[in-house]
Backbone as CSV, one residue per row, in Angstrom:
resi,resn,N_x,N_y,N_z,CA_x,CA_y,CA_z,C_x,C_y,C_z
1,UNK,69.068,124.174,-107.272,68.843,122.824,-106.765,70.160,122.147,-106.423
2,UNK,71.612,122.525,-107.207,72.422,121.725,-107.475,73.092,122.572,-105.872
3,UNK,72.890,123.416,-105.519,73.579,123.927,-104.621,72.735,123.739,-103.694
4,UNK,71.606,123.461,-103.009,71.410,123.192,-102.146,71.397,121.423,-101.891
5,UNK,71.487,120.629,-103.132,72.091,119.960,-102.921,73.307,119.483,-102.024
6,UNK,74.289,120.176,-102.450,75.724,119.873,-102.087,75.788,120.716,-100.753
7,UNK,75.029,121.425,-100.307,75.099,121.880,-99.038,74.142,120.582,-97.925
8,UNK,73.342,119.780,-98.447,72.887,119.070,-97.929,73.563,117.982,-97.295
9,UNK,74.698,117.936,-98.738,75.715,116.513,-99.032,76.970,116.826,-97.653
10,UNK,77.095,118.827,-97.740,78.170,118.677,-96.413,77.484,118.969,-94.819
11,UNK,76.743,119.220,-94.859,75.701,119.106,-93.617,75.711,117.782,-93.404
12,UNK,75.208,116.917,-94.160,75.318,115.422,-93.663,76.981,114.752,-93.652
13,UNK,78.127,115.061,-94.248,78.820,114.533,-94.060,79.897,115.322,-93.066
14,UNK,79.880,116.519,-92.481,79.733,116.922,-91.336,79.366,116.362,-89.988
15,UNK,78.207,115.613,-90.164,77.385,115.199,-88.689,78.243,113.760,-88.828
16,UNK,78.253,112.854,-90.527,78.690,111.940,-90.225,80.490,111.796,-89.189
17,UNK,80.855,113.166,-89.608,82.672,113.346,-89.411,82.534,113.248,-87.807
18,UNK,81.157,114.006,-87.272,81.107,114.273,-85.806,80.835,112.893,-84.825
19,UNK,80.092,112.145,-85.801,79.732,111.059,-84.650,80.634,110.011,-84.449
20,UNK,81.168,109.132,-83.899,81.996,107.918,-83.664,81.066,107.198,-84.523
21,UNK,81.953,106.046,-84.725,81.223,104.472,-85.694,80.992,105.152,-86.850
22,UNK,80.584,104.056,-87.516,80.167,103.745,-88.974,78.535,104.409,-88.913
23,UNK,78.330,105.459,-90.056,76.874,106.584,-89.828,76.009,105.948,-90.252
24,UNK,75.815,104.606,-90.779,74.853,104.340,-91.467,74.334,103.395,-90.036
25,UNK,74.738,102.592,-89.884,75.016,102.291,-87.926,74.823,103.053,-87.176
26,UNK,74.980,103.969,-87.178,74.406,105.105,-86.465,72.935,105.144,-86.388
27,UNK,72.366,105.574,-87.801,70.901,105.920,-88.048,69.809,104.761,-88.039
28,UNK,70.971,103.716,-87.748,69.618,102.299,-88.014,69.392,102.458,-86.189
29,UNK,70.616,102.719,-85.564,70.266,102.757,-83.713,69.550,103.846,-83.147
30,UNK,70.109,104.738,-84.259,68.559,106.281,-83.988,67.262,105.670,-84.113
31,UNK,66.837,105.198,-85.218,65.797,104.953,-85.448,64.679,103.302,-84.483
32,UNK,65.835,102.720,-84.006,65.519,101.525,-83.010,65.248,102.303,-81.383
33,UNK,65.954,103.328,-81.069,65.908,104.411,-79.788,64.656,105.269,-79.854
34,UNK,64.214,105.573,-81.471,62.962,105.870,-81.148,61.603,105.024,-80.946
35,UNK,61.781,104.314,-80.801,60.696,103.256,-80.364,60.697,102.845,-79.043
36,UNK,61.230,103.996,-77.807,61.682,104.202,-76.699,60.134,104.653,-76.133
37,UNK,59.643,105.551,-76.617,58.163,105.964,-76.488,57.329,105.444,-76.942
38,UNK,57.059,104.282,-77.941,56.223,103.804,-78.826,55.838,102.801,-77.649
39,UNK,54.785,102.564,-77.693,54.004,101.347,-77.934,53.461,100.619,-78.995
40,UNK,52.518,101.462,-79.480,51.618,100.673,-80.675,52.256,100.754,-81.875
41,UNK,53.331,100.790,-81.678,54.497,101.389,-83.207,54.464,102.281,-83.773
42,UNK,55.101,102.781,-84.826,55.471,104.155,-85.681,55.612,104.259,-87.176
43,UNK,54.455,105.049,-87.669,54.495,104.925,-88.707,55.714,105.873,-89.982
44,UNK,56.168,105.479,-91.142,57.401,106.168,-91.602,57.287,107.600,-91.092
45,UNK,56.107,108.321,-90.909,56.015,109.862,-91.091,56.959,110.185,-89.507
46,UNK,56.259,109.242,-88.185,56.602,109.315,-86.877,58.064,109.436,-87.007
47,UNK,58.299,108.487,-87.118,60.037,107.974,-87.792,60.820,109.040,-88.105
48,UNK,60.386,109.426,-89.083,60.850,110.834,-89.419,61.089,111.958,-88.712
49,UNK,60.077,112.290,-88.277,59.828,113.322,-87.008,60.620,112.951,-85.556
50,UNK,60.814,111.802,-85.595,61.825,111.676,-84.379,63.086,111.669,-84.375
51,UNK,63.302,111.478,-85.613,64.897,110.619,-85.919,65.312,112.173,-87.075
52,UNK,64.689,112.463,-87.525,65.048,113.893,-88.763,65.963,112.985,-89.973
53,UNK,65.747,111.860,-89.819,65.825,111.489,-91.617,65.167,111.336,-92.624
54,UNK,65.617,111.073,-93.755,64.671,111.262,-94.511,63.940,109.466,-95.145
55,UNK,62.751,110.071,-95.689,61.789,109.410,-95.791,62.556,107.719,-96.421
56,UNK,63.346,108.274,-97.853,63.933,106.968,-98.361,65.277,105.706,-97.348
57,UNK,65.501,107.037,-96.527,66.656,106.304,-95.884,66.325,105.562,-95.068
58,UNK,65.376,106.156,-94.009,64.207,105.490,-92.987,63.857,103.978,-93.939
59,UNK,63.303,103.947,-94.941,62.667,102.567,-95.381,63.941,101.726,-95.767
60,UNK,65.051,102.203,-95.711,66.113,101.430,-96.283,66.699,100.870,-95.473
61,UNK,66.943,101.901,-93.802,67.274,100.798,-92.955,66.271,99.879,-92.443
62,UNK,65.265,100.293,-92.146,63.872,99.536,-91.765,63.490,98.379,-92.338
63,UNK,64.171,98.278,-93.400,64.363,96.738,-94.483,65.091,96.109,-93.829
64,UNK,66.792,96.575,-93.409,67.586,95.699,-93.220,67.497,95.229,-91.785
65,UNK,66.848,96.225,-90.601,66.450,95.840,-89.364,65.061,95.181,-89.577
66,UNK,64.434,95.140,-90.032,63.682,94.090,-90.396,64.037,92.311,-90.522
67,UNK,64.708,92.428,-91.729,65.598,91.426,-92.072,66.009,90.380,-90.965
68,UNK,66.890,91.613,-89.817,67.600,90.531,-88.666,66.415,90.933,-87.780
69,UNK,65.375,90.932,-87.432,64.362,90.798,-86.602,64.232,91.967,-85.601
70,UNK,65.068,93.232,-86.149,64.943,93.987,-84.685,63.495,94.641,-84.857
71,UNK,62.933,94.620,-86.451,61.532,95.504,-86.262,60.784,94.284,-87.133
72,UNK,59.350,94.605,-86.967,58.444,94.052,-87.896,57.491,95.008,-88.467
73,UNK,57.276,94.987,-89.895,56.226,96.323,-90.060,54.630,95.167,-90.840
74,UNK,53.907,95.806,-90.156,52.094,95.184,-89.775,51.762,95.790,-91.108
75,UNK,50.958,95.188,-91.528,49.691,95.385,-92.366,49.717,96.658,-92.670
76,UNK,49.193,97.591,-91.200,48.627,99.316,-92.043,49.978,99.758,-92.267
77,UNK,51.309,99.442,-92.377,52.580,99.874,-92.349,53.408,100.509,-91.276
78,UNK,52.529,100.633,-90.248,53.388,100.775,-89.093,54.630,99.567,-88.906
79,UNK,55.568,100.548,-88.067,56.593,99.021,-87.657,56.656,99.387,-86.278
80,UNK,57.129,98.157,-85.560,56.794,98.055,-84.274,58.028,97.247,-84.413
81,UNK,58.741,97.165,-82.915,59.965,96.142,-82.436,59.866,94.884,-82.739
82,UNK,60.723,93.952,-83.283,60.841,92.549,-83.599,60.934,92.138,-82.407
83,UNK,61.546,90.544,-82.351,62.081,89.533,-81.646,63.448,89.828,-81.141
84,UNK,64.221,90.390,-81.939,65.291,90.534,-81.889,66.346,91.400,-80.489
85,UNK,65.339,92.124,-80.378,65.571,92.969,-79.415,65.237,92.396,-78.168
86,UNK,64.575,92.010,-77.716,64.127,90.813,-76.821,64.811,89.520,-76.261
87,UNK,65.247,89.352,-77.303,66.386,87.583,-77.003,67.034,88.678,-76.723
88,UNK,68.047,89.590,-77.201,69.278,90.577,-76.851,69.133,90.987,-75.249
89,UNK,68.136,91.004,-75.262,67.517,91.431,-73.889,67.684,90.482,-72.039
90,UNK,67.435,89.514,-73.430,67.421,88.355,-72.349,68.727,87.975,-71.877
91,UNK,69.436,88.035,-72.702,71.087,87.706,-72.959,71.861,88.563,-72.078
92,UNK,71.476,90.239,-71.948,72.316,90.824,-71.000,72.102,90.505,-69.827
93,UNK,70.715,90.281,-69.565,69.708,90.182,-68.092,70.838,89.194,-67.447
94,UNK,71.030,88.113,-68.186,71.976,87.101,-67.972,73.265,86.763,-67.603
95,UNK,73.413,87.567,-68.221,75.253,87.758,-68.151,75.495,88.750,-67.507
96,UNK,74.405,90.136,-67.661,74.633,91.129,-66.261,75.480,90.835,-64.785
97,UNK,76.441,91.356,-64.380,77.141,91.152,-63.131,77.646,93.139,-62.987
98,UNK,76.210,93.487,-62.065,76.798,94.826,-61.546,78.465,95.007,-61.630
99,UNK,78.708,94.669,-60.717,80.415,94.335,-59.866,81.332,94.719,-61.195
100,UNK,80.944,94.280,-62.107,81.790,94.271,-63.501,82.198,95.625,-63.545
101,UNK,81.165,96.543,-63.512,80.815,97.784,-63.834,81.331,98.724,-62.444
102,UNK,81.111,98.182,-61.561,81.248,98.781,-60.230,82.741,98.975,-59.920
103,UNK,83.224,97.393,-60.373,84.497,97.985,-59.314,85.893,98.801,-59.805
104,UNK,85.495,99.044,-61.637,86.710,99.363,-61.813,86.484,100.964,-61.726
105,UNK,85.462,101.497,-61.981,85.134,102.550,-61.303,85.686,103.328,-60.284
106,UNK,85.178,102.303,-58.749,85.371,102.480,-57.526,86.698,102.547,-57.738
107,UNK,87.444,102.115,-58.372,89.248,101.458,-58.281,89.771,102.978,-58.739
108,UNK,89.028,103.447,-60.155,90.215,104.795,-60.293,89.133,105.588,-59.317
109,UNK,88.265,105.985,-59.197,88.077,107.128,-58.167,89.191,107.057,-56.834
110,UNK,89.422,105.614,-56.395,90.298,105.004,-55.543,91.593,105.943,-55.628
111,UNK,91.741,105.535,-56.625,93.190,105.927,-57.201,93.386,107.682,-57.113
112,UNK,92.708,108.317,-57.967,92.555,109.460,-58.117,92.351,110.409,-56.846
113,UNK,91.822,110.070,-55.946,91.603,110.739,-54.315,92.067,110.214,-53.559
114,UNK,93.065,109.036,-53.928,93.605,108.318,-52.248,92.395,108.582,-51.176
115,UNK,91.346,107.964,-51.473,90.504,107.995,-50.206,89.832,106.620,-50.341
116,UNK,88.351,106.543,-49.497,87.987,105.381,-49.825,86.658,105.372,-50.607
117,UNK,85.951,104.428,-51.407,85.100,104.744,-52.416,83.986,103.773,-52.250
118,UNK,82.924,103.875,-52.456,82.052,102.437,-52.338,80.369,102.641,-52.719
119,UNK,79.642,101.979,-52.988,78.588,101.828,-53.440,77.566,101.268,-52.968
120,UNK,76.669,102.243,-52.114,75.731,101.679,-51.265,73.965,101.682,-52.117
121,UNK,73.413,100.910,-51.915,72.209,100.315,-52.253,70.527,100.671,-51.368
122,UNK,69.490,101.139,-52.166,68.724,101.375,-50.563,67.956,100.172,-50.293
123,UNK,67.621,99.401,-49.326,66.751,98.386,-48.876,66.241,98.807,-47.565
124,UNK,65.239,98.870,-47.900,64.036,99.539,-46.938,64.353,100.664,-46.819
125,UNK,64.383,100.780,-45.241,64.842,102.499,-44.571,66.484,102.606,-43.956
126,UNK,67.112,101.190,-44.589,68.575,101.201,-44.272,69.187,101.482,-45.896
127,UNK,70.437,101.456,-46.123,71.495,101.547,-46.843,72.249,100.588,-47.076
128,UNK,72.907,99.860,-47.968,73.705,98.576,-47.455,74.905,99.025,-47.941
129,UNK,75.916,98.887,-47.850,77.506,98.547,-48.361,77.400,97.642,-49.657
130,UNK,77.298,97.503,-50.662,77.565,96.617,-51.821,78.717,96.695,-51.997
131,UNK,79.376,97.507,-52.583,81.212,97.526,-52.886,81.884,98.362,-52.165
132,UNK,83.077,98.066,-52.125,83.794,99.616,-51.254,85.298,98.684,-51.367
133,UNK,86.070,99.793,-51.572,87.590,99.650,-51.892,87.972,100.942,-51.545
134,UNK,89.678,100.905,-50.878,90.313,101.884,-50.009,91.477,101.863,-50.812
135,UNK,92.090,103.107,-50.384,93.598,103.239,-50.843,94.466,102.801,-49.270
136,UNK,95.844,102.556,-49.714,96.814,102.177,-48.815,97.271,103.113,-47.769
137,UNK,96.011,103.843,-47.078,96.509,104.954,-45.481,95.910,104.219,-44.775
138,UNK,96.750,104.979,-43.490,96.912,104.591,-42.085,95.539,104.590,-41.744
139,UNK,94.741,105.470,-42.071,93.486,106.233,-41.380,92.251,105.580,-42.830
140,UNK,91.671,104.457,-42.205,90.460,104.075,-43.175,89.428,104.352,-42.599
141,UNK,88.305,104.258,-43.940,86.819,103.684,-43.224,86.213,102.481,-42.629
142,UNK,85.794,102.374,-41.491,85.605,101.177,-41.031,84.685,100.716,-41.346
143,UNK,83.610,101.035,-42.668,82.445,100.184,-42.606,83.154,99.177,-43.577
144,UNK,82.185,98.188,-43.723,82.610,96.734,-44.470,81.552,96.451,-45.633
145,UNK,81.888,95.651,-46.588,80.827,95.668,-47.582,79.816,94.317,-46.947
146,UNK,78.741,94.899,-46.846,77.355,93.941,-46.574,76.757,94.945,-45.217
147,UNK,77.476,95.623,-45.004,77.041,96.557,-43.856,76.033,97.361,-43.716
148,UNK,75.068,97.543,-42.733,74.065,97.886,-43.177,73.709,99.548,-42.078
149,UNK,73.860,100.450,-42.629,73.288,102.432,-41.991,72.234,102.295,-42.736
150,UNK,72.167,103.684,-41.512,70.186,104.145,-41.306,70.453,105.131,-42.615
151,UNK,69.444,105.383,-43.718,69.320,105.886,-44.751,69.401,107.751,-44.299
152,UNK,69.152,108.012,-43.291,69.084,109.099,-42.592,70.739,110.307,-42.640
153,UNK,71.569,109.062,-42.564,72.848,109.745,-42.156,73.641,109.469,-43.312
154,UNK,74.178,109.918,-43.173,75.710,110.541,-44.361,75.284,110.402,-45.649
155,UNK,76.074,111.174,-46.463,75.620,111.390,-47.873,74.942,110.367,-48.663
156,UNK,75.615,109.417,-48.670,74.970,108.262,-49.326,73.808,107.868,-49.149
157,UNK,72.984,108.132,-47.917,72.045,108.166,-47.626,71.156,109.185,-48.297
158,UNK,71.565,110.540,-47.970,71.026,111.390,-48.368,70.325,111.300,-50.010
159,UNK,71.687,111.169,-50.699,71.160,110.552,-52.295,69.886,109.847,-52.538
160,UNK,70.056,108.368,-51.834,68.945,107.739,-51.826,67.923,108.253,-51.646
161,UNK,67.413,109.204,-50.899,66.201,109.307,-50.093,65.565,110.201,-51.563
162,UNK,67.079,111.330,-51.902,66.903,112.738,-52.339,65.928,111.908,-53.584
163,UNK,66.982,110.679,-54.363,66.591,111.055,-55.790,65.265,109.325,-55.601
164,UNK,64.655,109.473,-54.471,63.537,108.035,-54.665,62.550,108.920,-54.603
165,UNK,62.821,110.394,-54.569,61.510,111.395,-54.161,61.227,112.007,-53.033
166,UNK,62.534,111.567,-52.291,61.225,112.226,-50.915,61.219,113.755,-50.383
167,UNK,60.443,114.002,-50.249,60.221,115.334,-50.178,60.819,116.414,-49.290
168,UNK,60.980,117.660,-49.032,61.766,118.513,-48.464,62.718,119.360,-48.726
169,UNK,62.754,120.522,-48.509,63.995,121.343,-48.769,65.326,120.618,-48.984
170,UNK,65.946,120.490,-48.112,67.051,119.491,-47.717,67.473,118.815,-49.672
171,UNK,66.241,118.279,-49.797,66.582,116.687,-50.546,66.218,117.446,-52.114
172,UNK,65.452,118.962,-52.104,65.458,119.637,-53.268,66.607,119.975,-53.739
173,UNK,67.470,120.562,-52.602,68.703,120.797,-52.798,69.876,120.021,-53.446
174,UNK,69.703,118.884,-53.139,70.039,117.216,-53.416,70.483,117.181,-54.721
175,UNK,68.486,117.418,-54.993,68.047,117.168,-56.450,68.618,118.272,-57.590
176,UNK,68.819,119.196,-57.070,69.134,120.270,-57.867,70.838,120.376,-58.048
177,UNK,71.760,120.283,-56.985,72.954,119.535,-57.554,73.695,119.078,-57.805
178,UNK,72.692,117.802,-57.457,73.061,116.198,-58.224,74.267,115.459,-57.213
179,UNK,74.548,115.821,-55.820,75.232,114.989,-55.114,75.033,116.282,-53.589
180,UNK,75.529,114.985,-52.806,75.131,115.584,-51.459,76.865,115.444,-50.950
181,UNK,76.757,115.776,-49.495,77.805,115.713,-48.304,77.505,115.891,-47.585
182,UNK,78.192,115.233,-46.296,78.182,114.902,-44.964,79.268,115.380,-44.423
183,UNK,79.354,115.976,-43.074,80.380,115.672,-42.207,80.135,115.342,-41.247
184,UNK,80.711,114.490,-40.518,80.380,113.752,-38.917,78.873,113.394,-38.636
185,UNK,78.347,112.512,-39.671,77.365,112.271,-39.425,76.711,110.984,-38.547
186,UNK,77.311,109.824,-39.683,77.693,108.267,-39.566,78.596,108.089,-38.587
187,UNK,79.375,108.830,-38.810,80.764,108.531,-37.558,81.419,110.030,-37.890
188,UNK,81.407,110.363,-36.632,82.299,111.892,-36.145,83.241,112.050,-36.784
189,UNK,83.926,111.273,-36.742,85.786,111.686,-37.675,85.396,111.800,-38.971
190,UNK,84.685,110.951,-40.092,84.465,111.281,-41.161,83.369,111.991,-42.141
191,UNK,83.609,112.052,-43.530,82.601,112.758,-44.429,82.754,112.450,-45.316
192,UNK,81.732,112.730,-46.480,81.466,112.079,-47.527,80.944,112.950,-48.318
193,UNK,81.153,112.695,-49.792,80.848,113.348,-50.691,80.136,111.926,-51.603
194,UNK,78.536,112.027,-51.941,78.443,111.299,-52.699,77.273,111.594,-54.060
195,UNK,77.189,110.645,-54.965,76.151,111.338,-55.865,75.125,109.920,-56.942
196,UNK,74.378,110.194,-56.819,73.243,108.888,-57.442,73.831,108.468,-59.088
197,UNK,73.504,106.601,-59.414,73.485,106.285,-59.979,72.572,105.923,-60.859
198,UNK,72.413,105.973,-62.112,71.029,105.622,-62.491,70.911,104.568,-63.856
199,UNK,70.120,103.986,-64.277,70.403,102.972,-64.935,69.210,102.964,-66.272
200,UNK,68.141,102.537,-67.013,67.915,102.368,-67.990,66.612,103.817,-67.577
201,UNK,66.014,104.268,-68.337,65.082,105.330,-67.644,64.996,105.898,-66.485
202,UNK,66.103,105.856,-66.142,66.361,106.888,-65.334,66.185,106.368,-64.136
203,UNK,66.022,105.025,-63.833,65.367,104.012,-62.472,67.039,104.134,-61.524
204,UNK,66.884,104.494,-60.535,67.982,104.762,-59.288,68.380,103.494,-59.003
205,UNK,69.961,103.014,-58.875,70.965,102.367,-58.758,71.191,101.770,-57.478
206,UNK,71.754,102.811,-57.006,72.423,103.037,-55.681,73.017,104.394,-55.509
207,UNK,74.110,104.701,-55.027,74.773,105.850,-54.759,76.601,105.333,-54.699
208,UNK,76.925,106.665,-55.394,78.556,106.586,-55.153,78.872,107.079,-54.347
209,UNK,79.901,106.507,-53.045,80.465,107.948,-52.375,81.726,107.880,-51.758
210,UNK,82.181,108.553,-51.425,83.879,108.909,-51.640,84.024,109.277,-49.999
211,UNK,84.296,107.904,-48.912,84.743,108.614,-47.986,86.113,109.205,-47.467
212,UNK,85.824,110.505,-46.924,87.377,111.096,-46.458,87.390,111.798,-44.866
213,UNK,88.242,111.547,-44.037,88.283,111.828,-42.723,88.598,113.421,-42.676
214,UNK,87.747,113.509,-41.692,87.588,114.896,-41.488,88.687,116.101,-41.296
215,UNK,89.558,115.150,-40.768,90.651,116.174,-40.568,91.621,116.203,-42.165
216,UNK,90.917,115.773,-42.804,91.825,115.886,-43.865,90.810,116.541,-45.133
217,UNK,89.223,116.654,-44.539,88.262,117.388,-45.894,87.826,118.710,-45.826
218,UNK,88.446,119.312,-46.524,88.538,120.980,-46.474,87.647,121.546,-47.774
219,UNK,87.715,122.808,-47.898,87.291,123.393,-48.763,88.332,122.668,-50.369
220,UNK,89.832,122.625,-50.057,90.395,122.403,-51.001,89.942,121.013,-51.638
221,UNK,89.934,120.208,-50.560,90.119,118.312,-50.995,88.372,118.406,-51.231
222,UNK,87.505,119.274,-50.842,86.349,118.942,-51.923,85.933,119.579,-53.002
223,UNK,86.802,120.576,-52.925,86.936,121.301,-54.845,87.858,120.167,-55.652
224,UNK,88.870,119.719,-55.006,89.355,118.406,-55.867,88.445,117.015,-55.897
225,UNK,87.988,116.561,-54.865,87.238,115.299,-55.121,85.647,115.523,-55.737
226,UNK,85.247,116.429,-55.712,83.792,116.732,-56.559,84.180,116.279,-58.086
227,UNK,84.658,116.809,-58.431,85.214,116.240,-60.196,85.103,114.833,-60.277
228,UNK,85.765,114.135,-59.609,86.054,112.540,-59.743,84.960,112.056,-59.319
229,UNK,83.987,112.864,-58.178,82.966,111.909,-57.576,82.297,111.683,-59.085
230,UNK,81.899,113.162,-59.345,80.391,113.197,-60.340,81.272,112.525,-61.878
231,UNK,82.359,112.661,-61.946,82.882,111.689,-63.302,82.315,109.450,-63.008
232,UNK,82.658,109.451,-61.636,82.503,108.127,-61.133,80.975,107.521,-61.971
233,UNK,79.949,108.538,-61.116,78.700,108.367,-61.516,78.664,108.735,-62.577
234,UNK,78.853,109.376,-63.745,78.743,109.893,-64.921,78.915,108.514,-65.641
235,UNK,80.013,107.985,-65.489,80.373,106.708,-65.876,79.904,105.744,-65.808
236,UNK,79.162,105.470,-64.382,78.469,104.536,-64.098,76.879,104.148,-65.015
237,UNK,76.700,105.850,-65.117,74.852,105.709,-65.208,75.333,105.298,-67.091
238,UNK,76.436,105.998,-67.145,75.993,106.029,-68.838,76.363,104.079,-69.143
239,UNK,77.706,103.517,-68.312,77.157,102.322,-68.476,75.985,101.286,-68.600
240,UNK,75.401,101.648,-67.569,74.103,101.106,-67.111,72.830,101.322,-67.776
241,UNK,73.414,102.112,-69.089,71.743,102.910,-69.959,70.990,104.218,-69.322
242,UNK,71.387,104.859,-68.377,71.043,105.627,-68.087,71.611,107.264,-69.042
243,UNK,70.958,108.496,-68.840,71.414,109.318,-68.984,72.261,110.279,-68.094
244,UNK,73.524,110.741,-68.244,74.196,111.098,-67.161,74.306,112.768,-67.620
245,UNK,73.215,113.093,-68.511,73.304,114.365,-68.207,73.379,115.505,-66.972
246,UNK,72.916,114.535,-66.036,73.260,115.420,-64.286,74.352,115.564,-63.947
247,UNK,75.567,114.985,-64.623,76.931,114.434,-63.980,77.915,115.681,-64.798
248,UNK,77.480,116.411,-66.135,78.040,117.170,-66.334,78.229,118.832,-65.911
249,UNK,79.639,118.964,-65.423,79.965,120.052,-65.286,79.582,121.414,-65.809
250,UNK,79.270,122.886,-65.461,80.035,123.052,-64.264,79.015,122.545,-63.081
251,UNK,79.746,122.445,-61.641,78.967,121.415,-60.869,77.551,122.875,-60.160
252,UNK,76.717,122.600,-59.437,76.048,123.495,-58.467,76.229,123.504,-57.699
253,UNK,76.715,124.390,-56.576,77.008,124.660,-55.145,75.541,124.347,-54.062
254,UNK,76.457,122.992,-53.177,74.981,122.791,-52.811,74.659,123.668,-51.298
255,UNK,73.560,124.405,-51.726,72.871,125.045,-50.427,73.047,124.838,-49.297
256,UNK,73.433,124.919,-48.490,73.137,124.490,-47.007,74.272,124.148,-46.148
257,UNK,75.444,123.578,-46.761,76.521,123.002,-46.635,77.864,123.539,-46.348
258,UNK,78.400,123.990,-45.370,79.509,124.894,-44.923,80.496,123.827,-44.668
259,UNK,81.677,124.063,-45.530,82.949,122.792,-45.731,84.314,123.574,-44.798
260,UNK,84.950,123.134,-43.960,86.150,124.093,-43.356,86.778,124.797,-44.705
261,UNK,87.384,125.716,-44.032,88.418,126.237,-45.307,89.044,125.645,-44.772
């Protein structure tokens, strides 16, 4: 007993060594994340089964999130989400300013590819310009932020269409990995490498994308700018509550797509 004890004691203080923050903080936000699927609430056993703690620890934080209102537990002993979570709710809704999030982003991808970077939005069957920031060359992109392309053309487009569903080879390809490219689509001289943003369940953003003029996007400059694109968005979605498990490396070679050497 005494030894599987103490193997228990370094198994758990193991996971605690692995995670960032304070572990007991940890397991009270495990256990608030599983109520991600709940509706009608979760009873200790559910709890358990989602979260893999154990029975006493579960009721111990469930007291103290109780306490500050993030849960309430009913009559048959289920607990279900408080108040708490809700005002919190209301509070980001509020103070939310995309741009916050957007531009420092856009700024090191900026940095990192000397090219130009920006964040287009879908409305209707167009695309809009929301952000976009350039590095200091001779040779820019001429679109402007508020600008509005046909969802049809250049990567950024492509994203949109790929990850709202719409159907086709083309946009499977998309989907499968996880950023598109253009050359001379939007405008002849340039191309784009871009890849979707995503935000609380997985609900689509906009798109990142990294424009670079043609005479300068080769096989080399998009084995270098693929890294930074899908880090951009990686960054973005995991800000935004999303999961950016699509954004991790190694990347997929997308089908269809012949880049100069």
């Amino acid at each position: 007993m005494k030894h599987s004890q103490a193997k228990s004691s370094k198994t758990s203080d193991a996971t605690a060594e692995a995670e960032p923050g304070v572990a007991a903080v940890n397991r009270a936000l495990t256990i608030l994340q599983a109520f991600e699927q709940s509706i009608d609430g979760m009873t200790l056993t559910e709890l358990m089964n989602a979260t893999g703690l154990y029975h006493s620890t579960i009721l111990r934080l469930c007291e103290s999130l109780e306490h500050f209102g993030y849960l309430k537990r009913l009559a048959d002993g289920r607990y279900m989400l408080g108040p708490t979570p809700f005002f919190l709710g209301m509070l980001y809704q509020e103070s939310f300013r995309l741009q916050e999030y957007v531009l420092p982003v856009l700024r090191e991808l900026v940095r990192q590819t000397e090219e130009t970077a920006a964040l287009y939005v879908r409305e209707g069957d167009e695309r809009v310009c929301l952000h976009r920031l350039h590095h200091v060359r001779s040779v820019r992109m001429n679109l402007r932020e508020g600008e509005r392309v046909p969802l049809d053309r250049g990567a950024a487009g492509k994203v949109l269409l790929a990850f709202s569903g719409q159907p086709g080879e083309n946009f499977n390809r998309i989907r499968t990995a996880g950023y598109a490219v253009s050359l001379g689509e939007r405008d002849f001289e340039t191309g784009a490498i871009a890849c979707p943003v995503f935000s609380v369940r997985q609900q689509l953003v906009g798109s990142v994308s990294l424009g670079i003029p043609l005479f300068r996007f080769n096989k080399k400059a998009f084995d270098t700018c693929l890294p930074f694109v899908m880090e951009a968005g990686r960054k973005l979605t995991a800000d935004l509550g999303g999961n950016p498990a699509i954004f991790s490396p190694p990347f997929e070679k997308l089908a269809g797509v012949r880049i100069p050497t």
